[in-house]
Structures are given as C-alpha cells and as structure tokens.
N, C-alpha and C positions, 0 to 999 in steps of 0.2 A: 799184647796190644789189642784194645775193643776194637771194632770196626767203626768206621766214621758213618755217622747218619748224618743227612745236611738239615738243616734246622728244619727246612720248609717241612719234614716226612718226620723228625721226632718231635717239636712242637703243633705236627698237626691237630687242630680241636677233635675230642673225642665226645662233646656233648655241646649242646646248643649255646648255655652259657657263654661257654669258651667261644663261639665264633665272634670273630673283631668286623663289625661295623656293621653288621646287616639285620639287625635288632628287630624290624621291621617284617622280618619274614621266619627267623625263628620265633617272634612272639607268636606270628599266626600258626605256624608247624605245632607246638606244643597246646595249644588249646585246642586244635584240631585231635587232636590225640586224646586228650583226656578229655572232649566232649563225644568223642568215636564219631566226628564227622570226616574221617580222612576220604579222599577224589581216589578216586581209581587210575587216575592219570595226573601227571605234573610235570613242568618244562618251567625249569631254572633256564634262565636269561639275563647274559652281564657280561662285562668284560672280564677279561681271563683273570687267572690268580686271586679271584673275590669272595671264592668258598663254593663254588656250586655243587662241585663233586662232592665235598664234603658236608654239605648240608644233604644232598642225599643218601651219603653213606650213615650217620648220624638219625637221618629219619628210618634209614632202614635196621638200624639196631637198636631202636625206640621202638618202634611196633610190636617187633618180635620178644622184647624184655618182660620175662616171667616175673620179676619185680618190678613194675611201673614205679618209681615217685609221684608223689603228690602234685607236684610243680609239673607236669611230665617230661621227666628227663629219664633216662635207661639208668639203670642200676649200679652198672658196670662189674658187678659180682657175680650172674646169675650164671649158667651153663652158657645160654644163649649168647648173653655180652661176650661170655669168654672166647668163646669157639669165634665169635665177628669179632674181634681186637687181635685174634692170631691169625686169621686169615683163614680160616677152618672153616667155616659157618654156611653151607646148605644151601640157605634161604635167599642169599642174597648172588647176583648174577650180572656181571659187567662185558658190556658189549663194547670197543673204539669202533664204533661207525665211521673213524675215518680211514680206520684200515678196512673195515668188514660191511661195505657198503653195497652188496650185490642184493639180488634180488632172495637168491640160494642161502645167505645169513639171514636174516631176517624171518625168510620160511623156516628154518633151523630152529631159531626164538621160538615162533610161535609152536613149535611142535612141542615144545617144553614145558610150555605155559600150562600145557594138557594134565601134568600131573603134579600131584596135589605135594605140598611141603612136608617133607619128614616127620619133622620137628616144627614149632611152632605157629603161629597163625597164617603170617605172611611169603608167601616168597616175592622176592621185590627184585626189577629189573631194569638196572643203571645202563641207559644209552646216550654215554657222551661224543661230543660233538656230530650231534643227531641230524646237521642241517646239511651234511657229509652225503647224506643217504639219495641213491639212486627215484628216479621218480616212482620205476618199478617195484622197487622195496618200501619207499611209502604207500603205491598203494596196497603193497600185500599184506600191511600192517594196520589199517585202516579198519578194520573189522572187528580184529581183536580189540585192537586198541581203543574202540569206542564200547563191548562188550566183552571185558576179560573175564576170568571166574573170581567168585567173591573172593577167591585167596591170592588172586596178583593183581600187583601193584607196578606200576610202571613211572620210572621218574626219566627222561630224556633232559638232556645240559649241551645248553651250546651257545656259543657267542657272539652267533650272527641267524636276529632270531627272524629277519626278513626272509632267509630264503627258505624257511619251511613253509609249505603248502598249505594255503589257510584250512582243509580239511581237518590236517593235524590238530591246529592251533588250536580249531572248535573244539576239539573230543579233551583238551588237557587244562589243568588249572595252572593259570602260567604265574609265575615269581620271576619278578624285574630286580635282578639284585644291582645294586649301585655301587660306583667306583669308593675305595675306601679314603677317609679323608683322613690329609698329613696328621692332625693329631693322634688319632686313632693308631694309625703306622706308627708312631716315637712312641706313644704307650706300651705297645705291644713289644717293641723292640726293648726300652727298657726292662718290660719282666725277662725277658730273655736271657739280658745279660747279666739281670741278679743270678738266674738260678746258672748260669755260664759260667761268673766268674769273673766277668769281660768288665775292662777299664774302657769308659765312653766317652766322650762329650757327651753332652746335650747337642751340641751344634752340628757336630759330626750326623748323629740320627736324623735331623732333621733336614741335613743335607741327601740323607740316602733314601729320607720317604718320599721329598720331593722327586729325586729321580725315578724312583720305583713310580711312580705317576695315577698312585690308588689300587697298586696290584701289589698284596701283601705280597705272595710269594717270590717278586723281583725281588722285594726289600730284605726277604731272609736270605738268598741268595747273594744278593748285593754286602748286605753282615759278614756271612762266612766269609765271601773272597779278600776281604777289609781284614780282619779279623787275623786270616791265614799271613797276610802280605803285613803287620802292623806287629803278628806275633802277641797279638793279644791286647794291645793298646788303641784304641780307636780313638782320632782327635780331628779335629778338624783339619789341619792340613793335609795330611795325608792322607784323608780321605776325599777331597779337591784330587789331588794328585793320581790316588788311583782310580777314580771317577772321569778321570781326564777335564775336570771342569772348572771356568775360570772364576777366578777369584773378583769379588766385587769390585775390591779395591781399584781394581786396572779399569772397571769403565768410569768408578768417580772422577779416576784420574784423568781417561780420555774425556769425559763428560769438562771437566775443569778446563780441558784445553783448549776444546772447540768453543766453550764461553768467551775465552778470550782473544779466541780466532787466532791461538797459535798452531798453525799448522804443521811446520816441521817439529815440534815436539810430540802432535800426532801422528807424524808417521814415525818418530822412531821410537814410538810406545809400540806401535802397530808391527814393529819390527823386531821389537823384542818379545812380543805374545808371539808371532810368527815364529822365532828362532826355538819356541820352546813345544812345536807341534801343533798349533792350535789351525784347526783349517779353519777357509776365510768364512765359510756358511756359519760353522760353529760362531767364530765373532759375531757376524751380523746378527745369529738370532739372539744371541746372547744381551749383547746391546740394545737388542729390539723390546726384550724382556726387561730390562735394565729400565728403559725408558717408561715403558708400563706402570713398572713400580713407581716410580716415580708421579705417574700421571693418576695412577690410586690414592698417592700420599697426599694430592694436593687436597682430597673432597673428605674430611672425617667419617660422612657415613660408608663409605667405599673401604676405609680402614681394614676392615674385616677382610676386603681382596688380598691382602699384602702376606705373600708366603714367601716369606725372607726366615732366614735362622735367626736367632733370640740375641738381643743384643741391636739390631741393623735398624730396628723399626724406627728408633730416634734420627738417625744419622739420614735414612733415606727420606725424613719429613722436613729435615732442618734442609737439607740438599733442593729439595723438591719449592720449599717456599723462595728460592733464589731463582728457580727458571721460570719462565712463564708458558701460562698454555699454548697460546701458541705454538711456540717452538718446540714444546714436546709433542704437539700433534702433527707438525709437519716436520719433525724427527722419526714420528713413529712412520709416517706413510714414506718417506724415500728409504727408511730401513728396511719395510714392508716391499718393495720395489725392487731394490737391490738383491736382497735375497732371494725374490724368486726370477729373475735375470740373471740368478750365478751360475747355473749349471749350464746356461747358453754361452757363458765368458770365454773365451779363448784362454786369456792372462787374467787365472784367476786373483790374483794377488795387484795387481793393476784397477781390477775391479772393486775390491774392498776398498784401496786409495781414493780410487772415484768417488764413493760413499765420503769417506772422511772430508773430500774437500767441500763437497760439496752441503754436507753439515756444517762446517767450520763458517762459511759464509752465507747460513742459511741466517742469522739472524742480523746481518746486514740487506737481505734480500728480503726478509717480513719486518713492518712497524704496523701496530695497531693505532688505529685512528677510532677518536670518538665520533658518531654521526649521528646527530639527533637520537644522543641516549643510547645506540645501539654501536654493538662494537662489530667492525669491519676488517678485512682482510686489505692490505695493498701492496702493489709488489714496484718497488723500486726500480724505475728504468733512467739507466744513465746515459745509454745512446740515445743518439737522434731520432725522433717520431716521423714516422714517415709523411703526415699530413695532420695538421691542426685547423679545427674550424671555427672562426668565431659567430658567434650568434649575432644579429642584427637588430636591433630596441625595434619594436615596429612600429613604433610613431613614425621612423623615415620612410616608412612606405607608404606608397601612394596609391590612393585604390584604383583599377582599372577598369575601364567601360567595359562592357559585355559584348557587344560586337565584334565582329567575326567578318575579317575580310583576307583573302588571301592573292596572294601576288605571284603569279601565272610567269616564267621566262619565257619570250616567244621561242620555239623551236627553231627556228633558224640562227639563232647568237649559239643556243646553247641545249641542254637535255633538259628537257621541262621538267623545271623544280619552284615547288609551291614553298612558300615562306608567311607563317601564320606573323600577324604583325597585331595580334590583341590576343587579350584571353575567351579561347576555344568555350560556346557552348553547345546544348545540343539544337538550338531551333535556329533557321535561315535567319539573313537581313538584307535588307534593301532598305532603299535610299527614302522608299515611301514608304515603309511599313510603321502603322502608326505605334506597335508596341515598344518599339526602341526608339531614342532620339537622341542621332548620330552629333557627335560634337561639329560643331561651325568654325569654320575659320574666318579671318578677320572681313574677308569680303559680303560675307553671310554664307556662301555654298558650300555646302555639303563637304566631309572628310573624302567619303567616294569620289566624285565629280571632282575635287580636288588632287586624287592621288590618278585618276586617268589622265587629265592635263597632264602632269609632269612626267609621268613614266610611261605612257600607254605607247610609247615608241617602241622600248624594250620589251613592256611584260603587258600580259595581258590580265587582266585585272576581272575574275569573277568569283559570281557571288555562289553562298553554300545551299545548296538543296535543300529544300523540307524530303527527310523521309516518307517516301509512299507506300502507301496501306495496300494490299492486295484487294484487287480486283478481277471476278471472272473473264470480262471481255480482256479486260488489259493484259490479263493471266494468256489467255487463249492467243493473243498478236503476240508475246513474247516468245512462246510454246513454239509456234508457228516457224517463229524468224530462226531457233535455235536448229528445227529440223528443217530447214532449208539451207542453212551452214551446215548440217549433214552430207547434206546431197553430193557435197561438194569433194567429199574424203572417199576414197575406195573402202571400200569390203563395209557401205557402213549400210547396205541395204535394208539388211532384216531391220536393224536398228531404224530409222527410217519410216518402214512400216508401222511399226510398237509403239513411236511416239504419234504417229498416224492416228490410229486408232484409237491409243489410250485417253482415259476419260479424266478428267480435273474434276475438284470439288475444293473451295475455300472455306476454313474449317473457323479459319481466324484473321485478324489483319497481317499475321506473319505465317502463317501455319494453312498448306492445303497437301489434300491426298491426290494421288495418282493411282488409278484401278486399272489393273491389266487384266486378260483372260487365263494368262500361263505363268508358268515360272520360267520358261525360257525368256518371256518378255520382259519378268521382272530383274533377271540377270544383265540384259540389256539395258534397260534405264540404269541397273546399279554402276555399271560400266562406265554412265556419262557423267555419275552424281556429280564428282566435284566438280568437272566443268560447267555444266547445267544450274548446278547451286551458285555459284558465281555469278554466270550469266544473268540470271534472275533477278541476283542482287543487285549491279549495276544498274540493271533496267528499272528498277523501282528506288536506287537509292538506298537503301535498307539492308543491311548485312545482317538482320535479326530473321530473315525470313530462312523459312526450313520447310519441308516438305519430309511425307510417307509413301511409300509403296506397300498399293496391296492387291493380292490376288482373289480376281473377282472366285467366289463360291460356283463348282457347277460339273459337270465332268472333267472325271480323274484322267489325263493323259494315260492313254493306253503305250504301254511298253511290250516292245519286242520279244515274243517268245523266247531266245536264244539269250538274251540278256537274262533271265529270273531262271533260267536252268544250272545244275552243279555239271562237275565234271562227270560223275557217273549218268545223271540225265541224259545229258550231250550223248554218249556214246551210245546208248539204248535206243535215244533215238534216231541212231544214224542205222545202229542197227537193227532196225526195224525196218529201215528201209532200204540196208541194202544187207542180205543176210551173208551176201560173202567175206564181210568183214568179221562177222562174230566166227565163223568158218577158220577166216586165218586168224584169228587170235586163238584158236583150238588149237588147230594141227601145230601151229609153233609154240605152243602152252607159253603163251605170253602173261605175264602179270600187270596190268595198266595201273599203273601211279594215278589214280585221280586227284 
C-alpha cells in the first residue's frame, strides 16, 4: 500500500506556470530572471494558502537551473532541479520565524550567509512568517538584509504585512499576492480529479471553492476529506452535508414565508433547520447572505457579484424581481443586527425567533410612498400619537402693535409678577414718545392712562427702560455704592480697599477695564465678579455690559525666601545656623528624605 500524500503537498506547483491565480507576479518573477534583474530581497504578502512559499521555492530552483528555458522556467532535469524536487539541494535554506523568532536565530542566519554556495549561483533564504520576528532579530537582520553577498538571495512570506517594521519593508521588493477567485479554485480542482479518477459535480466544486474563501489549499483539503467520506463520489449533497452548510432551498422557502407573513410556518421551518444541527449564528448569516444575493440579482450590472453554484443564477433573479428593495435592505440590516447581538443572547434560539418575527411583519411596517419624484421611507403607526398640531392659515392672524407695557402686582396682594400684555421689543415706550403711537380708546385717551384707571388698585403699571450706555462719572457712583455694601459684610476689608483704589477706564458703551496694582487685588475683584457684574447691570439697565481685570505693569511682588527654597535648602540653611543639628544628624548617621 503507497503512503497517502494529501493533494495540497502532491499537486503542489513545481514551476511558475502551474501557480493558480497569481499570474501577475509570476509573470514579473520570470522576466526578472531572464533579464538577470533579480532584488536581493523580496517579501511575498497575502493571505494564507495563496502560493507564497511556493513561489518562493519555485523562484529558488529557477535561479539556480543549469538549463534556464527560454520562457524562464527551471528545467526540471538538470542536477540542480533534481537535488531541490528531492529535498537535497544546498542552496536553498528555510527558517519558521514563527517558531525561530529569537535574536540568537537570525544571528545564526546571518553567519551562514558568509559562505559562498557549493554548487550553483545562488544560495536563497525562505523566512516564512517573518512578521513573527522579535524587534531584536529585525534589527540584527537589517544590515545584511539591505547588503547581502552578490550570491544570497533573501525571500521572507508572511500574512500580516503591517507588522513588519518599515525598515524591513524599505530594504525588500514586496509582492501583494491576492486572494484566489472561485473560478480559478473549480478549474483547478477539476484537473485534479481528471488525473484522480474522482466522480464530481460541477456544483459540489463550487460549493467547496466558495468555502475555501480564495485559499487554494483549504479547497484541496476540503476535496480529500469529501472524497475520503463520499468514497470517491463527490456531488452536491453530500458535500452541503459534510460541509455542514445549508441548503438554498430552506431560505427560499423561509424567504416565501415571511412574504406572506406566515409565521408559524417560519418557526417550524426554523425548527426543523434547528433539529438537524444548524446553530442560530449559522442561520442568520446565512440568510443574511441569502438576502444579499438576492439584492445583487435585482441590478444586471452587479450580476457579476452573484457566487451561487451553476444552475441558481435564474431562480435567484426570478426570486429577487418579486421582492422589493426596500425590504431586502431593511431585511439585510435587522439580519446584520441580530447576528451581532447573538452572542450577548441568553436563549439563543428565542433570539433567532425574534429575527423571524420581526421580518415577517417587516413589510407590513415599510410602504414606499412617492414624494415629488423622489422615493421615501415611512413607517406605519397604529397607536395613538402622543400630540398633533395643526398649522393656522395666517390670514387669521392679527398683527400686533409694538408696544411694550407691563403689569406690575402690588406686593401686598401678592409676589410681584410682571405680565407682558403685547409683543416685547428692544426700545422703551411712553405715553409721549413720539416714535410709537399708542392705540386710543373710544374717549380719545391713551391705552396707558386707560389701563391705570382700571387696575392701578391692584398692579402697578410701569414703563420699560432705555438701556444705558456706560459712563465714567456714572461708572464711578455705581463703583462707589457697591463698595459701600462692602463695608457692610465682615472679612471684606482688603477687598474694600482694592476696590478703593482701583482705577476704571470705559473702553466701550458696554465694555470697561479695571487696573489693579497686584494679583492679590486682582484675585479680589475676581471674588466679587458675578455679584458686581449684576450689580452694574441693574444700575444701568443693560445686561450687555462686561468688564476686564488687569494688572497694572511695574514691580514683581517680592516673595519670601523660605517659600522659593527645596527641602535640601531648607536644611543647610538651618544648618548654617545652628551647626548642632548637622552634628546630630552625624553622630546618629541619619538619612534625611528631602
């Protein structure tokens, strides 16, 4: 009995040709060759399973081939191929930097690099998953690596190309290999099972590229364990079955149901996926994908997205022109929802039901409405609105005078409260002021003069202020009166004094400074600000007025020596003055914590 090779390690490519999907980067490897411009460095970059090792291993038995081809491809004949296709060959030297990631490996490498290749041109040095490497080993590597000898060749492969150190990145010629696409996977697997022997679908391959997810060697591994479990027949169900993956049909079906908003026949579709293993995440993304497709089929040019097995493309477009966008977009976001709130679920199976109901009446809860051409979202409410307002035509409105009177309660009925009885503006009125002209009632007199008669029992009835502008004299009596209400408060001495002295200047009609001599006195006024700011305000009327503090320029407040000294200070100079203390902190060999 031969010993078993798994496909991924006997169908691995042995020449450029053969690599499946990355065209783009053995065309440049082979012209590189036969123009002899090869880099002394290179870093293959991609996700796993996509050929990097093996475009490196393949570049390294091309260099060294005593018979180049024309096309440059290796010979596979010569001493050299033979000795690198049996594992024999010299020239070529593989590091796992994810096991040999020390400083002490890498020094090791480069002591190697020192001497020259037996046998052929090149010696070449494979460090896969190179992004593994300690920082200490990139930089021991850093030197060679940007000057090796003309006869090594350094290729590094890895799949996570952010975390090498841009020093590296600089010194190496990088190769972005790309994920392999589904066709490319079912071709490949096709030749396979000609030279195998192997009974296929079509559908079956297609189903196991898509999972392999653009990493050929899941897909050959995914073959063999099919293959081994199937006994050699590989078809589409049973490869659903060993894949553990569900089948279309079950979401047309759930899809069908929630169209018609039957819901108990979605949960016990729900319950029969359920009884056959399927956990709830699996559903939701599944159906999540489901919907997708669906939402590809409805645009022609999008067509090209739709990676269904051969056969479905009809069915998923015939399906797809029945639902509308809406509800497949706001199918795909509470699917999108759902599923990432499953692993918070307590009752995960309670939670997938949530999902279905809440689909099932999701197209009772969206109608598209047309609105001047443009298409709009709205959402159906059946309960009661908490408040409805109607708009008022404004012909019924009546315009109102600009006058401003207000209506004072005398403090003895009640707590004085003003009552605006017109619309508020910003300038005074009075009875003679010739800019407004107050409506007359039937005797001729005045609105005013009218509303004192009747109420002036009750309220007192005055008129609004003109704001007033800042004035220095007037600034100086207000100044005056506030620090005379001082007087009146304990501890408010200093304070007192500071407004005493301090100097005014009116800067603007709302706007003056105050110049103190210190910062202690500036600390003082800031103490009063918001009382004083008020105060002011009242006095003039004006809530726009504001005021600065500033300290007059001139000498620095002198500060106490014992303040601006350290702890070691302090004590030197104590001890200077009294020398019995440095004395006991001898004899008792004291240590001072300063």
């Amino acid at each position: 009995m031969d010993k078993f090779i798994v496909s991924a390690r006997k169908y691995r490519p042995q020449t450029f040709d053969t690599v499946v999907g990355q065209q783009h980067i053995t065309t440049t490897l082979k012209n590189a060759i036969k123009n002899n411009q090869l880099a002394h460095a290179f870093l293959f970059c991609g996700p796993r399973g996509v050929g990097k090792t093996t475009c490196a291993r393949i570049l390294a038995k091309t260099i060294n081939c005593e018979n180049l081809q024309p096309d440059g491809e290796a010979c596979n004949h010569c001493n050299s191929c033979k000795s690198f296709n049996e594992g024999t060959s010299l020239n070529i030297h593989e590091l796992d930097a994810a096991s040999n990631n020390s400083v002490d490996d890498i020094r090791t490498l480069v002591e190697q690099v020192r001497f020259m290749p037996q046998a052929g041109k090149y010696k070449v040095y494979i460090v896969d998953e190179v992004h593994m490497l300690s920082s200490a080993a990139f930089n021991a590597f850093l030197k060679t690596l940007e000057e090796p000898p003309p006869y090594a060749i350094f290729i590094l492969a890895t799949t996570e190309k952010h975390k090498i150190i841009p020093t590296i990145l600089s010194r190496c010629q990088i190769f972005d290999f790309k994920r392999i696409t589904t066709n490319d996977t079912v071709e490949h697997l096709e030749e396979i099972i000609k030279k195998e022997d192997i009974k296929a679908e079509k559908s079956a391959l297609q189903i196991i590229a898509q999972k392999s997810e653009g990493c050929m060697r899941d897909a050959l591994s995914i073959l063999d364990k099919i293959v081994s479990f199937t006994n050699g027949e590989v078809n589409y169900q049973n490869t659903l079955e060993h894949l553990n993956i569900l089948d279309d049909d079950y979401y047309f079906k759930l899809l069908d149901n929630l169209l018609q908003q039957d819901v108990g026949e979605a949960m016990l579709l729900y319950d029969e996926i359920n009884s056959k293993g399927f956990e709830g995440d699996m559903v939701l993304n599944g159906f999540a994908e489901f919907i997708r497709n669906l939402l590809v089929s409805k645009n022609p040019k999008a067509a090209a997205l739709l990676e269904v097995v051969e056969g479905m493309q009809e069915r998923y477009t015939s399906k797809a022109e029945q639902v509308s966008m809406s509800y497949l977009v706001s199918a795909l976001n509470i699917l999108n929802d759902f599923e990432i709130n499953y692993k918070m679920a307590r009752n995960k199976r309670l939670h997938v039901e949530l999902a279905l109901i809440k689909l099932n009446y999701l197209q009772q809860a969206l109608e598209l409405v047309s609105d001047n051409g443009s298409v709009i979202k709205k959402k159906r409410v059946d309960a009661p609105v908490i408040q409805k307002i109607k708009n008022i035509p404004t012909e019924s409105i009546k315009p109102v005078t600009e006058s401003k009177l207000f209506i004072k309660e005398q403090p003895a009925t009640a707590k004085a409260e003003e009552k605006q009885i017109a619309q508020p503006t910003l300038n005074s009125v009075n009875e003679t002021s010739p800019k407004y002209n107050l409506p007359k009632s039937k005797n001729g007199e005045s609105l005013l003069e009218t509303l004192r008669k009747k109420i002036s029992s009750e309220y007192n009835i005055e008129e609004v202020k003109d704001a007033e502008a800042l004035h220095i004299s007037r600034l100086k009596e207000v100044w005056n009166n506030y620090a005379n209400n001082l007087e009146s408060q304990p501890n408010k001495h200093s304070t007192v004094q500071t407004f005493r002295t301090a100097k005014l200047q009116v800067e603007a009609d709302n706007f003056f400074t105050i110049t103190v001599h210190a910062l202690t006195q500036q600390k003082f006024i800031e103490q009063e600000k918001t009382m004083l700011c008020d105060f002011i305000q009242q006095a003039f009327n004006n809530r726009s007025i504001n005021f600065k503090i500033l300290v007059e320029a001139g000498k620095q407040e002198e500060i106490p020596i014992h303040l601006t000294l350290n702890s070691r200070q302090k004590f030197e100079r104590i001890a200077e003055r009294y020398p019995l203390v440095r004395e006991l902190k001898n004899r008792l060999n004291l240590d001072l914590d300063y």
